[in-house]
N, C-alpha and C positions, 0 to 999 in steps of 0.2 A: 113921366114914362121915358125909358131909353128907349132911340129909336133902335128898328132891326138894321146892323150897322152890313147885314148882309145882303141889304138892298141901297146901301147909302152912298151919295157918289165919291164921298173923300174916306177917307181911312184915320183914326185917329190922332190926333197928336198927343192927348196927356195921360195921368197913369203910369198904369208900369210897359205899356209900350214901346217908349224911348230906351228904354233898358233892356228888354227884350228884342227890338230888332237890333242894340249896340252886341248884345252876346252872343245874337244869332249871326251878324259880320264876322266878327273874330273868329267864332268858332269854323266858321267856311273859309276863312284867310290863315287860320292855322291849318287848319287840316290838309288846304293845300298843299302848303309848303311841304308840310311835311309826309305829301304822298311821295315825294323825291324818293325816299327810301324804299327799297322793297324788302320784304320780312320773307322770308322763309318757313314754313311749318310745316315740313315735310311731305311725305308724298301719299296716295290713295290710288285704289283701284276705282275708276267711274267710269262708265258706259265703255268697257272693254279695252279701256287703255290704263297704263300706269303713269303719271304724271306727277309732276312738283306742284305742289299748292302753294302760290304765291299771293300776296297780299301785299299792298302798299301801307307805308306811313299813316295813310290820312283812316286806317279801319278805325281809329281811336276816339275820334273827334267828328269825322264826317256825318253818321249814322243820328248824334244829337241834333246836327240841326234839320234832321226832317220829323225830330220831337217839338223840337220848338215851332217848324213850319205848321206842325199840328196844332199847336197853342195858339198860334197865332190865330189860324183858318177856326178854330172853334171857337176861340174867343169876342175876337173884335172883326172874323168876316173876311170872303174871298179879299174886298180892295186895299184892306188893312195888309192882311199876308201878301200880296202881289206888290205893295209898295217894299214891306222888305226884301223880297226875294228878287227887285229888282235892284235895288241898293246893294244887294249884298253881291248882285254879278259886277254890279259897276266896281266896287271895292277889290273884287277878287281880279276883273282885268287890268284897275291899275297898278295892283300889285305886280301881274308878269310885268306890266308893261317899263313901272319902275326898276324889276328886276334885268331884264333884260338892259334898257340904256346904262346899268350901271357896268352890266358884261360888256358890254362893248365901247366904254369909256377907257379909254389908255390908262395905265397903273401907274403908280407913282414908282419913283425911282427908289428902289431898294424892296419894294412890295412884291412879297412873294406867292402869294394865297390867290393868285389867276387861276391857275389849272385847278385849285380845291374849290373855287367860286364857279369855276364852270359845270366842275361834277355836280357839286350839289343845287344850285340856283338857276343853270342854265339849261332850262327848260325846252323837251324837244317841242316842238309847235304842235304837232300832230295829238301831243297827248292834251297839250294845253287848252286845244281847241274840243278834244273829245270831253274832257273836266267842267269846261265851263257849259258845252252844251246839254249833258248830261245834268248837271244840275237844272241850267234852266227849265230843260223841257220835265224835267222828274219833279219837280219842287211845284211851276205851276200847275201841274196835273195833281199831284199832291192836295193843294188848298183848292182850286176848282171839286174834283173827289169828295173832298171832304163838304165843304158849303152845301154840296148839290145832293149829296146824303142826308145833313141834315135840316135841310129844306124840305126834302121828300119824309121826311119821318114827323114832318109837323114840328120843325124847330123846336123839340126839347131842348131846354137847357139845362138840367138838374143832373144830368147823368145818370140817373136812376135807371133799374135792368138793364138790357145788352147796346141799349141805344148807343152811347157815346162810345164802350169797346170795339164798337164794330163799325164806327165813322174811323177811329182811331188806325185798326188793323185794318181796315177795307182800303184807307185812302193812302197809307205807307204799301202796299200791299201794289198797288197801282202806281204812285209814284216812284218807288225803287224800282218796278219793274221796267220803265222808263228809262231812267237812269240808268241803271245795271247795262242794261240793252244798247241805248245809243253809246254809252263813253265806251264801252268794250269792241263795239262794231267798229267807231272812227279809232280806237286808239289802239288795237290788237289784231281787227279783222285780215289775214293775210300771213300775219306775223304767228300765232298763234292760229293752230290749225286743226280741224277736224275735231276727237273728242274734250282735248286737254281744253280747245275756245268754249267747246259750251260744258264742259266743266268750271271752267272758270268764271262762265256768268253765272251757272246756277249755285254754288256755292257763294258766289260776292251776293247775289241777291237772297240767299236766306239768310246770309248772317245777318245782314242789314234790317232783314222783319225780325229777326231773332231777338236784335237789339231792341226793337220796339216793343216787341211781347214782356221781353223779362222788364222792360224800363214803363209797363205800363201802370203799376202803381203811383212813381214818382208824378206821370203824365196828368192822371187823375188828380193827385193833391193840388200840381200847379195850377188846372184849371177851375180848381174847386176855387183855392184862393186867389185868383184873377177874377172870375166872379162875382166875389163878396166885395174886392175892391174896388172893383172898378162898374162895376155894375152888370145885372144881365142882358143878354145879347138878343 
C-alpha cells in the first residue's frame, strides 16, 4: 500500500517527480526573465477610467507553473510541492543574483552591449523583490489550498465528479489571488494609481484562472497518468 504522501514527512524522490519539479524550475526561471518585457494590448474602459492594459513577458509561461504546482499538490502531497516551490525560489534568486554580478562586472574592451544588458537584465529591485514574493506566498498557498481540500473531501483520488475540478479551480483561484495581490502592491503600488491599479490586478488575476480553466483538460490527463505511474496518493 502507498503511504498518504500527504501526511508524510519527506517528499518524494523517484518517478516522474524529478522531471517535474526540473520543468517546473525552468518554467518560473524563463518566465522571469522574460517579464523584462512589457506587451502592450491596448486599452479598455474599467471602473470609470480609460487605461492601457499592460502585461509583462512572463503571461506566457508564468500561469503553467501554478498547473504544474497543482500536479504536484495532488499528486505526490503538500511536502512533495513545497520542496519544489522552494527549489524553484532558490533557482529564481540565483538567477537575479547571477544576473546582476555580471551587470556590474567591468566589460571587456571593445564590448558594446552594457547599456542593452542593462535595459533588458538589469533588473529594478523593487519589482525583483515583488516577483519572487508573489510567487512564494501564491504558490505555497496554492498546494496548502489544494491538500487541505482534498483532505477535507475524504482524499479522492480518481477524479471522478466535481471533486478534483474544484481542488484544481478553488486552489489556483486562492493562489493567483495571492500573487496577483502582493507582486502588484510591492511592485506598482504608488506608481500605478487609483482605477488603472486595481484594473490591472483584476485582469492579471483572471487571465491567470483563465489559463487554468481552458488548460484544465490537459491538467486532468497529467494527473490521471502520474497516478497510474507512479502510484496512488
Amino acid at each position: 500500500m502507498v503511504p498518504n504522501r500527504d501526511h508524510s514527512p519527506s517528499a518524494p524522490t523517484g518517478g516522474a517527480y524529478p522531471l517535474l519539479v526540473g520543468l517546473f524550475t525552468a518554467l518560473l526561471v524563463v518566465s522571469n526573465v522574460s517579464a523584462v518585457k512589457l506587451i502592450g494590448l491596448g486599452t479598455v474602459d474599467l471602473f470609470g477610467g480609460r487605461f492601457d492594459v499592460t502585461v509583462d513577458g512572463g503571461v506566457f509561461l508564468f500561469p503553467l507553473t501554478y498547473i504544474l504546482g497543482d500536479v504536484l499538490a495532488e499528486v505526490y502531497g503538500f511536502p512533495a510541492a513545497r520542496r519544489a516551490i522552494l527549489l524553484g525560489f532558490i533557482c529564481a534568486a540565483l538567477g537575479v543574483l547571477s544576473f546582476w554580478l555580471v551587470q556590474i562586472s567591468p566589460a571587456a574592451t571593445g564590448w558594446t552591449g552594457q547599456e542593452a544588458y542593462d535595459s533588458i537584465l538589469g533588473f529594478v529591485p523593487r519589482s525583483v523583490g515583488a516577483s519572487l514574493a508573489g510567487y512564494l506566498v501564491g504558490q505555497l498557498l496554492n498546494a496548502l489550498t489544494l491538500t487541505t481540500m482534498k483532505r477535507r473531501s475524504g482524499g479522492r483520488t480518481d477524479g471522478s465528479g466535481g471533486a478534483l475540478w474544484v481542488r484544481l479551480l478553488g486552489s489556483t483561484a486562492v493562489g493567483e489571488l495571492a500573487d496577483t495581490v502582493v507582486f502588484c502592491t510591492i511592485a506598482f503600488f504608488g506608481v500605478i494609481t487609483g482605477p488603472q491599479f486595481i484594473g490591472y490586478v483584476v485582469l492579471g488575476y483572471l487571465y491567470k484562472c483563465l489559463v487554468e480553466v481552458v488548460l484544465l483538460p490537459v491538467t486532468y490527463s497529467l494527473v490521471a497518468l502520474l497516478r497510474r505511474r507512479d502510484g496512488p496518493v
